[in-house]
C-alpha positions in Angstrom: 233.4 148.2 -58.6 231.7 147.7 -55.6 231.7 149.5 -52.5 232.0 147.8 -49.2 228.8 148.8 -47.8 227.1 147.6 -51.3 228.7 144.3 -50.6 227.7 144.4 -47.0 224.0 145.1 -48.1 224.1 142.5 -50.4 224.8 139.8 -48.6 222.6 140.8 -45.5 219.8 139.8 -48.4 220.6 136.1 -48.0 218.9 136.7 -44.5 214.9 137.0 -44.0 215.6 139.7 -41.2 217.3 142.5 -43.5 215.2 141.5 -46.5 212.2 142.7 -44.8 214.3 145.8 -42.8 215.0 146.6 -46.9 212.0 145.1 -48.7 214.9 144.2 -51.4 215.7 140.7 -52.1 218.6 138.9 -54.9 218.5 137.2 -58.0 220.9 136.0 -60.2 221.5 134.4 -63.8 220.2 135.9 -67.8 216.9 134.3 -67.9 215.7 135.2 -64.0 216.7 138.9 -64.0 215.2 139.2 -67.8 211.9 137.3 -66.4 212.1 139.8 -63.5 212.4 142.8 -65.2 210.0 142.1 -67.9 207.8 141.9 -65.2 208.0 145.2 -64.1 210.0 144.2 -60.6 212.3 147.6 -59.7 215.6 146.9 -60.4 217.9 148.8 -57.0 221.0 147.7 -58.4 222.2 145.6 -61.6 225.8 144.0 -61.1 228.0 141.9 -63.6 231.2 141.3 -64.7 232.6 142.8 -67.7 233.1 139.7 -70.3 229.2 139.2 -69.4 228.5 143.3 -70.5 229.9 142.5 -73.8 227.8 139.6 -74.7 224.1 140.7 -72.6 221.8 143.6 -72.9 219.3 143.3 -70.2 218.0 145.9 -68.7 218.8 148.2 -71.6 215.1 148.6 -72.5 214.3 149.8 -69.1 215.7 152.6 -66.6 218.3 151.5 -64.3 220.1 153.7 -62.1 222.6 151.3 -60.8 224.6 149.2 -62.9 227.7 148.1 -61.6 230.8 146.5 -63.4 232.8 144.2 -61.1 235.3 141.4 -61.1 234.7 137.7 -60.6 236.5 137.9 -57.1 233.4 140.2 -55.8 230.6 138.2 -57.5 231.9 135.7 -55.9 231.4 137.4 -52.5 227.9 138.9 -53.2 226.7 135.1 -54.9 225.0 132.6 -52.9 225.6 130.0 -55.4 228.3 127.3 -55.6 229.1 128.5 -59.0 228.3 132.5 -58.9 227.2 133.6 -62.2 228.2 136.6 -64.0 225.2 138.9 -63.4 223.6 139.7 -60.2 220.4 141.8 -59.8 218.9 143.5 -56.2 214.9 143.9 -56.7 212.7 145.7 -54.8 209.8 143.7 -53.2 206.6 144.1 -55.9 203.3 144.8 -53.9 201.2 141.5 -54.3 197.5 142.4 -55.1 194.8 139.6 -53.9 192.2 139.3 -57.1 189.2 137.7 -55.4 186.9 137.5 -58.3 189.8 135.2 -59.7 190.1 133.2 -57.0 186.4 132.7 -56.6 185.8 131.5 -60.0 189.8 129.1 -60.3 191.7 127.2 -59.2 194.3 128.0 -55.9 197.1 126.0 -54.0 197.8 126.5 -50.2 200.6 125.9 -48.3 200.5 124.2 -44.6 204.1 125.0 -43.6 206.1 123.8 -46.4 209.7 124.1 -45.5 211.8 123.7 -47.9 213.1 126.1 -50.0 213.4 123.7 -53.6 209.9 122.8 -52.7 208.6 126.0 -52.8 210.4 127.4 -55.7 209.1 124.1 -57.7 205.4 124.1 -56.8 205.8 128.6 -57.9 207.0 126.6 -61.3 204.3 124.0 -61.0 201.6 126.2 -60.4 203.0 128.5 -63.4 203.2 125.9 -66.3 199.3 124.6 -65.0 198.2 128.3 -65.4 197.3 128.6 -61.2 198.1 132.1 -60.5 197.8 132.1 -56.6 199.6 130.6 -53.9 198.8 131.3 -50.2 201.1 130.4 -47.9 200.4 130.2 -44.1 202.9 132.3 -42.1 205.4 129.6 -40.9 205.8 128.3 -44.9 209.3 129.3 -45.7 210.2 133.0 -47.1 209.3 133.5 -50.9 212.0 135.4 -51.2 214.7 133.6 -49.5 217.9 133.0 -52.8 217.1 129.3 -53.1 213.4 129.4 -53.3 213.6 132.9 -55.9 216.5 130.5 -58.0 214.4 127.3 -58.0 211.5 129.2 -59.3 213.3 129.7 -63.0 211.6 133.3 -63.8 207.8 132.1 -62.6 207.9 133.9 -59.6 206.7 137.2 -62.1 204.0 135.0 -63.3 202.5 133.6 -59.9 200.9 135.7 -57.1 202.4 134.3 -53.9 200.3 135.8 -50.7 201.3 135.1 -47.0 197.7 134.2 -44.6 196.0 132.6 -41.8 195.1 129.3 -44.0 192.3 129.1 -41.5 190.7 132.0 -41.6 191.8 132.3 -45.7 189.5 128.7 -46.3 186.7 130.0 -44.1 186.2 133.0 -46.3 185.7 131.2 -49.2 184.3 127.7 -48.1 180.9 127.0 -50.0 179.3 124.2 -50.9 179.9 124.9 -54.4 183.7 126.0 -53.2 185.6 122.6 -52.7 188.7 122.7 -50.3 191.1 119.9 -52.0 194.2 117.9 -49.6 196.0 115.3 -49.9 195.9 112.7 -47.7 197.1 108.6 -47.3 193.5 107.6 -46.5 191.6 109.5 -49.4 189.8 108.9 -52.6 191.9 108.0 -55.4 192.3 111.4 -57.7 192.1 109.3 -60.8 188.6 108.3 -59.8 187.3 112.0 -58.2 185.5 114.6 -60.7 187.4 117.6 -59.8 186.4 120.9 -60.6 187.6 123.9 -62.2 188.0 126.0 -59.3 188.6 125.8 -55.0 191.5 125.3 -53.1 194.2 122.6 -53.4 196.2 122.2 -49.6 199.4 120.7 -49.7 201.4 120.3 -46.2 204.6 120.0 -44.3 207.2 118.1 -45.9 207.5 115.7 -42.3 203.8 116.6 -41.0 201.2 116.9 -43.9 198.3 118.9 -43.8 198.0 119.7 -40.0 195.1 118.6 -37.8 193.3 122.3 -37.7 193.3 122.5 -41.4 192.4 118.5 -42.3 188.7 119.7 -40.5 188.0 122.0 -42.9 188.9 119.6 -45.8 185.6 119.2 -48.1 187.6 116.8 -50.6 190.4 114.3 -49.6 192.8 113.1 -52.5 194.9 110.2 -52.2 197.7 109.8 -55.2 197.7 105.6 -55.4 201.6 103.7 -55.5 201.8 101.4 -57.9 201.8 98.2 -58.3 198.9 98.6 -55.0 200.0 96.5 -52.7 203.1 96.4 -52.6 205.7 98.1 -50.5 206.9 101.6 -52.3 208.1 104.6 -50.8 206.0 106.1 -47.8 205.2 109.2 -49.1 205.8 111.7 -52.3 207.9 115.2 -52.0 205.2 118.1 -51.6 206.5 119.5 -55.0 205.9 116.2 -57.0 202.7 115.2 -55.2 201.5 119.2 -56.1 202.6 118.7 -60.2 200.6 114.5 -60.2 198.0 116.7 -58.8 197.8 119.7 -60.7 198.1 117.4 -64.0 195.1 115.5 -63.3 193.3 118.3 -62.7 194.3 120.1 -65.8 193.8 116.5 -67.7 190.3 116.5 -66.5 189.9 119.7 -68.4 190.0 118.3 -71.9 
């Protein structure tokens, strides 16, 4: 069973402060943990129920020092879910390496201050399934490794490189002429109508705000995802996450 102060570390996790004081952070459910650990991500502790032990074997191909059999009563305690499920793993924060050969020669997204948790955790899974392997977040974009975003991501957040920048000075280093900075705004060209390329950035902003005034100026390429029918009245805008996938798809699509 759990101990008190395991418990009490535990749930400290669901806040940004003692993830960083611990550099651990949670996740929970089969196919997240298996994604995690097949990723080489350090397993601190591995905690389920017993009915689950009889049934799973994760984690048996690898080292773990702490496995923990507890009750539903204490999942319940340590989950941050509605419905806490019956395995519950504590990671240790991988170190993210920067490839810049990679990003000089593909395709990256950038994130002006998204907020939202689901949003983020989507556009991890987004940029996964499109093969985009890094996502650079500026500072004030919310914590990668806060529960909901690490939940929403389904396992991708082992396939996808997730760096926190200064967009700024991040699109200033690699801003050529032959380096195209991509957003989205209301009043660009219609992406079904651009050539885009194989590789530069691809900005996405604030859920409320968009793309913020400092970045928009170093824009090369503005994108503008049409309503349909045109011309009539629709929605005002897209969610970040679904504007990044319509996005991401026709850039792929372009591909063929």
């Amino acid at each position: 069973m759990l101990s008190k102060n395991q418990i009490k570390l535990i749930t400290s996790l669901q806040q940004k402060k003692y993830r960083d004081l611990h550099q651990l952070f949670v996740a929970e459910g089969n196919k997240l943990i298996s994604d995690l650990i097949a990723a080489k991500t350090k397993v601190e502790y591995l905690i389920y129920t017993k009915e689950w032990n009889t049934k799973n074997s994760i984690g048996n191909q690898v080292k773990i020092n702490n496995r923990i059999e507890t009750d539903a009563i204490q999942m319940k305690k340590i989950s941050s879910l509605k419905s806490p499920s019956s395995v519950l793993a504590v990671f240790k924060m991988p170190t993210r390496e920067v490839n810049e050969k990679n990003i000089q020669n593909s395709l990256s997204i950038l994130l002006d201050d998204v907020q939202d948790p689901g949003n983020l955790g989507t556009i991890i899974r987004i940029a996964d399934w499109f093969g985009i392997k890094h996502i650079f977040c500026s500072c004030n974009t919310v914590d990668l490794y806060n529960p909901k975003v690490i939940q929403a991501t389904m396992g991708a957040i082992s396939s996808v490189n997730v760096s926190y920048v200064d967009l700024k000075t991040m699109i200033l280093k690699y801003k050529k002429p032959d380096f195209p900075i991509y957003g989205t705004f209301l009043e660009g060209e219609i992406i079904y109508k651009c050539e885009l390329q194989k590789k530069g950035f691809i900005i996405m902003g604030n859920e409320g705000k968009g793309v913020s005034e400092s970045i928009q100026k170093l824009v090369s390429n503005k994108l503008y995802i049409p309503d349909f029918p045109c011309g009539e009245a629709a929605s005002e805008s897209l969610n970040v996450s679904v504007a990044t996938s319509i996005i991401c798809s026709e850039f792929r699509r372009q591909e063929f």
